[in-house]
C-alpha positions as CSV (number, residue, x, y, z in Angstrom):
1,X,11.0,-22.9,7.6
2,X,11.4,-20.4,5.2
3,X,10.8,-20.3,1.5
4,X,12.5,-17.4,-0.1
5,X,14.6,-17.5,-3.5
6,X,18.3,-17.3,-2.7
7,X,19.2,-17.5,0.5
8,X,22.8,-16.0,-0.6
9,X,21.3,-12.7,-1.1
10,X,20.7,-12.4,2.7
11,X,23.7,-10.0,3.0
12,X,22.1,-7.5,0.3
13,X,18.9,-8.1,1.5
14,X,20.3,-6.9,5.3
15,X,22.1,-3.7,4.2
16,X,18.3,-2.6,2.5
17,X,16.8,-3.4,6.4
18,X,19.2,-1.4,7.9
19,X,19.3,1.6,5.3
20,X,15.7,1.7,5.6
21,X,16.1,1.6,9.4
22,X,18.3,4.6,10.1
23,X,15.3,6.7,8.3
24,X,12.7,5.5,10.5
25,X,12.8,7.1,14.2
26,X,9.2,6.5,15.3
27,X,9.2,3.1,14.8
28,X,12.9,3.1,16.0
29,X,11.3,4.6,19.1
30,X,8.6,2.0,19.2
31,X,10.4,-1.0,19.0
32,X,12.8,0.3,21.9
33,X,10.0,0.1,24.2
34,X,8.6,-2.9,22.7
35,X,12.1,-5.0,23.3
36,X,11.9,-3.8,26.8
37,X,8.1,-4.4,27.4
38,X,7.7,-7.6,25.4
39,X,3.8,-6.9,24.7
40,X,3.3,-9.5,21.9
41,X,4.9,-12.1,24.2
42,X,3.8,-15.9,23.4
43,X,1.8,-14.1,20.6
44,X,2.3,-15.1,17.0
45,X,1.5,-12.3,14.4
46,X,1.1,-13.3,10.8
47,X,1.9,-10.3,8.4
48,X,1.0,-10.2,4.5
49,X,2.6,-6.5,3.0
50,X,4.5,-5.8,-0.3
51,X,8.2,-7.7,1.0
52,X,10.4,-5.0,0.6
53,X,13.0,-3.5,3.6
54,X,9.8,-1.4,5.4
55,X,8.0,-4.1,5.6
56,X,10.9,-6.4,6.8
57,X,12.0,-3.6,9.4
58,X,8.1,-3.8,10.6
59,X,8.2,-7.7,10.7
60,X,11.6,-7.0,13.1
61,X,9.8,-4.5,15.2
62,X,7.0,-6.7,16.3
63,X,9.5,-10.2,16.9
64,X,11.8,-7.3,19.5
65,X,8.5,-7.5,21.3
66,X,8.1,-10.5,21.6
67,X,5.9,-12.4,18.7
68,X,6.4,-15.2,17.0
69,X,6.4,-13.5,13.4
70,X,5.8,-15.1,9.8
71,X,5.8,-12.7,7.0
72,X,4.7,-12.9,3.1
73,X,4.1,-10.2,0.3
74,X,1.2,-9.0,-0.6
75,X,1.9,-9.2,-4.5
76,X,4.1,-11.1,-6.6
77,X,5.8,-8.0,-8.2
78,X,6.5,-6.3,-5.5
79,X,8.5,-9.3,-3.3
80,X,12.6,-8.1,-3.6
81,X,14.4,-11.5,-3.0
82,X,17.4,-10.2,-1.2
83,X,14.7,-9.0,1.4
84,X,12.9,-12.0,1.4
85,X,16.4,-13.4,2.6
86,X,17.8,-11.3,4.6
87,X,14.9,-10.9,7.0
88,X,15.0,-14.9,6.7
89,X,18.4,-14.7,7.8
90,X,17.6,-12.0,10.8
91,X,15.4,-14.8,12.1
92,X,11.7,-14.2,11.2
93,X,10.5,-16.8,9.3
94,X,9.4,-15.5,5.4
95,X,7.6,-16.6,2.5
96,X,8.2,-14.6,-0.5
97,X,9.6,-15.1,-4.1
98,X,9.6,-12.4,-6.8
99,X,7.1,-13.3,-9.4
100,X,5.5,-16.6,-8.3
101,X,2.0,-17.2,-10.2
102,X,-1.0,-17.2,-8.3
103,X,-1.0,-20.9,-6.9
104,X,2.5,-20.2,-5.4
105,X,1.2,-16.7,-3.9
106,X,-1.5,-18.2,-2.3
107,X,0.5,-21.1,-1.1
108,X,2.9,-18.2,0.8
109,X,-0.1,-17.0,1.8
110,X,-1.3,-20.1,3.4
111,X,2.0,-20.9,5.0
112,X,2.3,-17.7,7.1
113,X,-1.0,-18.5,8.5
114,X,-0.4,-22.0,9.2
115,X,0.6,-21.6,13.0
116,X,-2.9,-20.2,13.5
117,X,-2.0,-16.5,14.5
118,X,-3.8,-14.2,17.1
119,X,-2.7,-11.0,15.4
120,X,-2.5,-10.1,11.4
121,X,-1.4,-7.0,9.3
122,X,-3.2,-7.2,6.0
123,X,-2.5,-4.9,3.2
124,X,-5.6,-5.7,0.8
125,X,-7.4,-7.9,2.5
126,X,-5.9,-11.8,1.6
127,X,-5.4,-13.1,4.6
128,X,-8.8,-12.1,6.3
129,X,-10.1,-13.6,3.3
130,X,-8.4,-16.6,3.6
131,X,-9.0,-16.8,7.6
132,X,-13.1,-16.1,6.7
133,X,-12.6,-18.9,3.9
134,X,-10.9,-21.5,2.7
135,X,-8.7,-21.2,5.9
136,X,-11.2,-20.7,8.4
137,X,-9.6,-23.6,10.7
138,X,-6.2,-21.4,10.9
139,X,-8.9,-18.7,12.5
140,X,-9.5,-20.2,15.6
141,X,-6.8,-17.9,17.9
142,X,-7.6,-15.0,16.1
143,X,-7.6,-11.8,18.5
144,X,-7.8,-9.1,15.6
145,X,-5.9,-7.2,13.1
146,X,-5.0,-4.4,10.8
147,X,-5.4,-3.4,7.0
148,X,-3.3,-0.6,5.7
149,X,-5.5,0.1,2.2
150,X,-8.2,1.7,0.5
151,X,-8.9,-1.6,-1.0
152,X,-8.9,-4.0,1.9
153,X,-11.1,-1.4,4.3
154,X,-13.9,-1.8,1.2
155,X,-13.5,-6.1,1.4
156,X,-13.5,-5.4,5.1
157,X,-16.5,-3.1,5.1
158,X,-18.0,-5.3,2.3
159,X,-17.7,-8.7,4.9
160,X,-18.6,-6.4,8.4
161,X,-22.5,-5.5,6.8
162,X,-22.9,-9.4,5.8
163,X,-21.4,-10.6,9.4
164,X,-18.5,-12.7,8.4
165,X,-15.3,-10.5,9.2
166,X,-13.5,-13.1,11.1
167,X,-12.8,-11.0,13.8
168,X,-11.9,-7.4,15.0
169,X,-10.2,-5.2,12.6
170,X,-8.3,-1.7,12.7
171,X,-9.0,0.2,9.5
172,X,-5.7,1.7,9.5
173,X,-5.7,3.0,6.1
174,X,-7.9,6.1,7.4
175,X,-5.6,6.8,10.3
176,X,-4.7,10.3,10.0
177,X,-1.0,9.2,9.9
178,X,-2.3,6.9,7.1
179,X,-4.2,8.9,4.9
180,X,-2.7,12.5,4.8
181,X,1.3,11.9,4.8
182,X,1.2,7.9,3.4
183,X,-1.5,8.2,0.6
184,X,-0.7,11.7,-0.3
185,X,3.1,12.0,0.0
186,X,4.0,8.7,-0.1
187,X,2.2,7.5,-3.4
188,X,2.4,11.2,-5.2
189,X,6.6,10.2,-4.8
190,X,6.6,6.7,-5.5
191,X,4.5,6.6,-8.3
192,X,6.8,9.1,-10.2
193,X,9.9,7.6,-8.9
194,X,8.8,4.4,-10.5
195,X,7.3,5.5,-14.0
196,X,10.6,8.0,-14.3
197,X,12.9,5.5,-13.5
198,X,11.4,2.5,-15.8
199,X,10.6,4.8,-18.9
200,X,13.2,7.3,-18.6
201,X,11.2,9.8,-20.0
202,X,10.5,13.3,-18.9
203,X,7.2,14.3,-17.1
204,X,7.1,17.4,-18.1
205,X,5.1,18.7,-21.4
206,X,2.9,15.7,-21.1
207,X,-0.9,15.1,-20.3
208,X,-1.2,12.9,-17.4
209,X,-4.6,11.6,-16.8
210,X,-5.2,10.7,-13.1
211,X,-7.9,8.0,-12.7
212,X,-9.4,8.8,-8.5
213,X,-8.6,12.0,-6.4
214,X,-9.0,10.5,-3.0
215,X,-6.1,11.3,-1.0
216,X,-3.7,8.6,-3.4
217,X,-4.8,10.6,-6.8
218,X,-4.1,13.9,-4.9
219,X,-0.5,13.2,-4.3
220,X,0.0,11.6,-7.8
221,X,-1.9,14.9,-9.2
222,X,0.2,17.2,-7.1
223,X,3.8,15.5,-8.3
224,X,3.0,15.3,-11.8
225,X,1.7,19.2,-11.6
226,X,4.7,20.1,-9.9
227,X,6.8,18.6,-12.8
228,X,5.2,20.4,-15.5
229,X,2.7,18.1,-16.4
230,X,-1.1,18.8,-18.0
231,X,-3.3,17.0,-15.9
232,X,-6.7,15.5,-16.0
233,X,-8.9,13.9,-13.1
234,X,-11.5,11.7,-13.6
235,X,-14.0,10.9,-11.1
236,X,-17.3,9.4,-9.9
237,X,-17.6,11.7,-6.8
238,X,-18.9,15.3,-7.7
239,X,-17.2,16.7,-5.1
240,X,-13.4,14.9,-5.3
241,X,-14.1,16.4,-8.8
242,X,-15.2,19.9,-7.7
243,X,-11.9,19.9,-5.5
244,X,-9.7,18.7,-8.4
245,X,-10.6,21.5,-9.9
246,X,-10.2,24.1,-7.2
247,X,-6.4,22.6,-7.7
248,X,-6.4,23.7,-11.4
249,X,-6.8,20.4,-12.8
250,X,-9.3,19.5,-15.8
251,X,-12.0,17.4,-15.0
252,X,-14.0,15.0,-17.7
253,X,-15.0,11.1,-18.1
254,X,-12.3,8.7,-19.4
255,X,-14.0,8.7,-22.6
256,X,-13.0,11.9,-23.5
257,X,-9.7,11.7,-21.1
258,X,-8.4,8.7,-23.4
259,X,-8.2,10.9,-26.3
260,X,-5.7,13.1,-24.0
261,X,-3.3,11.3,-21.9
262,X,0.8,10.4,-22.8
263,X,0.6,8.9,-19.3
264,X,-2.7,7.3,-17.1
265,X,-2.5,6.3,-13.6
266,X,-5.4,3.9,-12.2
267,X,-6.0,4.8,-8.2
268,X,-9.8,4.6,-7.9
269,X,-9.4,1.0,-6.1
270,X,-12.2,-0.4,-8.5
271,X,-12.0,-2.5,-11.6
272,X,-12.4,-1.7,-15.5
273,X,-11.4,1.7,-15.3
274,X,-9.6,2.1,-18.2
275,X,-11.1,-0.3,-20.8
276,X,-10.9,-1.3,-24.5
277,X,-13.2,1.1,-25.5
278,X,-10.6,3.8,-24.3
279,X,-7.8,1.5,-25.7
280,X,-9.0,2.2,-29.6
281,X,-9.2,6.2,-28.8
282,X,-5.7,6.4,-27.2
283,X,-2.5,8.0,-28.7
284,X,0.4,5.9,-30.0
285,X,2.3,5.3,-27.1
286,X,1.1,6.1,-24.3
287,X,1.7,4.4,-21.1
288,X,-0.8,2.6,-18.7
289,X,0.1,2.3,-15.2
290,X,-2.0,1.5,-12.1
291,X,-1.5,2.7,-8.7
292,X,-4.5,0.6,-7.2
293,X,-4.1,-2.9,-5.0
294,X,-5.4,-5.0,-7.5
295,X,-4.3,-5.6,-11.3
296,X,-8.3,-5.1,-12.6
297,X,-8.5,-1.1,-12.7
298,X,-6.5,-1.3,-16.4
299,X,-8.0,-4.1,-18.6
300,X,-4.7,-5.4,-19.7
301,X,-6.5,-9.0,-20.5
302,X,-8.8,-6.9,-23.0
303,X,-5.8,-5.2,-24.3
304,X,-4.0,-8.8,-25.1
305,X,-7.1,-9.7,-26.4
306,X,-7.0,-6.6,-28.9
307,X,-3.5,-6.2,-29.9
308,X,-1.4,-8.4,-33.2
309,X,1.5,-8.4,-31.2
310,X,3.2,-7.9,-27.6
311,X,7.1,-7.3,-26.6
312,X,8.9,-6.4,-23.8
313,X,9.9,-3.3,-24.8
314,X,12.2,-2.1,-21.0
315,X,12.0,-4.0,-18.0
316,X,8.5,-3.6,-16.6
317,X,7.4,-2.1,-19.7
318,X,5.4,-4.2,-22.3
319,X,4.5,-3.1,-25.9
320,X,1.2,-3.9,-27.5
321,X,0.9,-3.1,-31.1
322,X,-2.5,-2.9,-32.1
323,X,-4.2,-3.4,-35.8
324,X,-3.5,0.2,-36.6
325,X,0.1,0.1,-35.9
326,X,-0.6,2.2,-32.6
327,X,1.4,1.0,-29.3
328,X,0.5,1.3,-25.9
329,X,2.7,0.1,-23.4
330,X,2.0,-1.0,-20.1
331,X,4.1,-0.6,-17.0
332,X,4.8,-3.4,-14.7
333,X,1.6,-5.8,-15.8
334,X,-0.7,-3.5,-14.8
335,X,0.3,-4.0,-10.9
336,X,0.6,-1.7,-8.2
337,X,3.6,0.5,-10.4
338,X,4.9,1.9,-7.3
339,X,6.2,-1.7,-6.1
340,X,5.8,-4.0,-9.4
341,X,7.9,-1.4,-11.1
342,X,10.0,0.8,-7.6
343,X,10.8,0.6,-4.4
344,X,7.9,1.6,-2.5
345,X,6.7,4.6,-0.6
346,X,10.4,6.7,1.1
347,X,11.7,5.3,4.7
348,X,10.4,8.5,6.3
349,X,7.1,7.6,4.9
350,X,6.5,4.2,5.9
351,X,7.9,4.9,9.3
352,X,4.4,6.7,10.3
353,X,2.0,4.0,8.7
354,X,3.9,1.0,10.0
355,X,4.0,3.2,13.4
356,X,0.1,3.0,13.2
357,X,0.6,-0.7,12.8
358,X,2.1,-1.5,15.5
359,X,0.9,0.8,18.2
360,X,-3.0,-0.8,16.3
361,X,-2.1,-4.4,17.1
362,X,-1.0,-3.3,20.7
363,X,-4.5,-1.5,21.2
364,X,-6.1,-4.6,19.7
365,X,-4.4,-6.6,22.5
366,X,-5.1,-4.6,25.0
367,X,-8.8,-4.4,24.3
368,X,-9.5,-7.6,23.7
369,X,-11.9,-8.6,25.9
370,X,-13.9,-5.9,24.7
371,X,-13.7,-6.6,20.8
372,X,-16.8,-7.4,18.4
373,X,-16.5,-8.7,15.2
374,X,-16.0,-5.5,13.6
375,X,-14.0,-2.6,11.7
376,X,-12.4,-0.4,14.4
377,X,-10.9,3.2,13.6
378,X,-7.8,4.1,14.8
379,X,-7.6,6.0,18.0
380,X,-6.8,10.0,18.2
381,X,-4.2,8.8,20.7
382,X,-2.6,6.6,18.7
383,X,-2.2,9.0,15.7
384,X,-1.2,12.2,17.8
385,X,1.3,10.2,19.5
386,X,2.8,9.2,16.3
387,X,2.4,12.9,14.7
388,X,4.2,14.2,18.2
389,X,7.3,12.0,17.5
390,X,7.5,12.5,14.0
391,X,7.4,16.6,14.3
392,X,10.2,15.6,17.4
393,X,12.5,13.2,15.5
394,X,12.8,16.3,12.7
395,X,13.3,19.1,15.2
396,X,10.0,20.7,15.3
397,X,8.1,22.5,17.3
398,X,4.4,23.5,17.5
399,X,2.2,25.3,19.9
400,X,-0.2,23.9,22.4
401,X,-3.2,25.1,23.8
402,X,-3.6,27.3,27.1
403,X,-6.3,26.2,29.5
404,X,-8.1,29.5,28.4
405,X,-8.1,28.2,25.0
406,X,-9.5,24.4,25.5
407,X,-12.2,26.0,27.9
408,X,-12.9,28.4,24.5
409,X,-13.3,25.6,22.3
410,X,-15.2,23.5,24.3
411,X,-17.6,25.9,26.2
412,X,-20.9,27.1,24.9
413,X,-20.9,30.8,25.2
């Protein structure tokens, strides 16, 4: 039984399925051969990602072959209710409502894994933490599954060296599909899509300090470069940072990087980036926005904690005044922006990574026998398979190697 907000919205909610759908040929082409194949038959797959239309199209890909599906969001914020219903409606069973507090999140959570699932898809890691937890007893027809972030491969990474990951997992946040055209293109758009569209304010003439240049940061650097935007990178890495400036970016600590920014965006995937020390250095008005899983990479609690008074000042845009009169304004609680305060990474995008998702959970059913309790990358095959249908479904072309040439790469002399 579902448990979604207004079931009236179903209509709205379908029309955002099927827009998203007619934008998404690889997993179009997928779910084809699933609904003929049936590979997930007698299976059930229980699936936690932001509840938005890709995700809902992905939950309708993997019931045409065959699983029993539940689905729930991965974050409060990012849940659209007409979705939430109109995947309802289309017959997989959902649990999302936009907003809930953290009891009611985890209670969603909780219900999708209630029929004891064999397969998952995890986007930051809640339901394997749940399954290697307080839910251990919904565990015990677990064949595997797959996490999609930067965030959840480190809480997966963190549980494989300790020996409690509750079973096999695809990391497939470092797919190539994954990493270079969803963390690059898909964030540097969807970030800016969301900040432009909540502030509407130009980009342009403004210091933006990116917090992270692993492949997220990159595309959020690249975008607000392109716009006309001075940007900073901070970093722990010497190297992300040597890169980032190769690009033509300036490179320092936050503590000097606070003095700078109009606009900061969080994607390191750790917490206390941006702190109160940097709140009492920062201009008056700048915006804080985080582009990370979790709500811990801005202190917004410290911020609270600091400011006289607080006011919503736009939808997903909240005013804190400090002592000194000076305002900084936070975008969408300090949540994933992208989502808590947009619509998510473009169709085309989302197409490859939830491409990777299903062809993973295949593998991981294929292989099962075979399967340790471990992280698993995702296979070359899997990835140039998905690469060879995207370049396809767009009308282009690429060369392949002669015999001559493979023999050249892989000989000695």
């Amino acid at each position: 039984m579902s448990d979604v907000r207004d079931p009236s919205l179903a209509e709205q909610g379908r029309r955002k399925i099927k827009w998203v759908q007619d934008f998404m040929p690889v997993l179009s082409g997928i779910r084809a051969r699933f609904e003929e194949e049936k590979p997930f038959s007698g299976l059930r797959i229980a699936v936690s990602v932001h509840l938005e239309a890709k995700t809902a199209y992905l939950g309708l890909v993997l019931a045409a072959g065959g699983a029993d599906v539940r689905l729930t969001g991965s974050n409060p914020l990012s849940t659209q209710d007409d979705v939430a219903a109109g995947l309802a409606d289309l017959g997989v069973e959902t649990y999302g409502i936009h907003g809930v507090d953290d009891a009611a999140y985890r209670e969603h959570l909780l219900k999708t894994l209630e029929f004891h699932p064999h397969l998952v898809v995890d986007d930051g890691g809640d339901l394997i933490s749940l399954l290697g937890g307080d839910a251990a007893e919904y565990a015990d027809q677990l064949i595997g599954g797959c996490e999609e972030t930067t965030t959840g491969i480190l809480r997966l990474k963190a549980r494989e060296r300790e020996g409690i990951l509750p079973c096999a997992m695809m990391a497939v946040n470092d797919a190539k599909a994954k990493h270079y055209y969803d963390n690059k293109y898909g964030t540097g758009q969807s970030v800016w899509d969301a900040i432009m569209h909540t502030t509407n304010l130009i980009v342009a003439g403004k210091t933006v300090v990116v917090a992270g240049y692993g492949w997220c940061g990159k595309g959020v650097a690249m975008r607000a470069a392109g716009m006309g935007a001075d940007v900073i990178v901070t970093e722990i890495d010497p190297f992300k940072a040597l890169d980032a400036t190769m690009q033509g970016f300036r490179v320092m600590p936050m503590d000097e990087a606070a003095k700078a920014g109009d606009i900061f965006v969080t994607v390191t995937g750790c917490r206390d980036v941006i702190t109160p020390e940097h709140f009492k250095v920062m201009k008056n008005n700048a915006f804080l926005t985080n582009a990370g899983h979790f709500d811990c990479e801005v202190d917004v609690a410290g911020l609270a904690e600091m400011a006289v008074k607080k006011e919503v000042r736009r939808d997903n845009i909240e005013g804190y005044t400090l002592p000194d009169g000076r305002v900084l304004n936070v975008i969408g609680q300090g949540r994933l922006v992208n989502l808590a305060a947009g619509n998510g990474h473009p169709a085309e995008i989302m197409d490859m990574s939830f491409a990777v998702q299903a062809l993973a959970l295949e593998w991981l059913l294929k292989n099962r026998e075979s399967l340790e309790r471990k992280l698993y990358p995702v296979p070359d095959e899997i990835d140039d398979e998905i690469g060879r249908v995207k370049l396809a479904s767009g009308g282009l072309r690429i060369d392949t190697l002669t015999q001559a040439q493979r023999d050249y790469l892989n000989g000695w002399n």
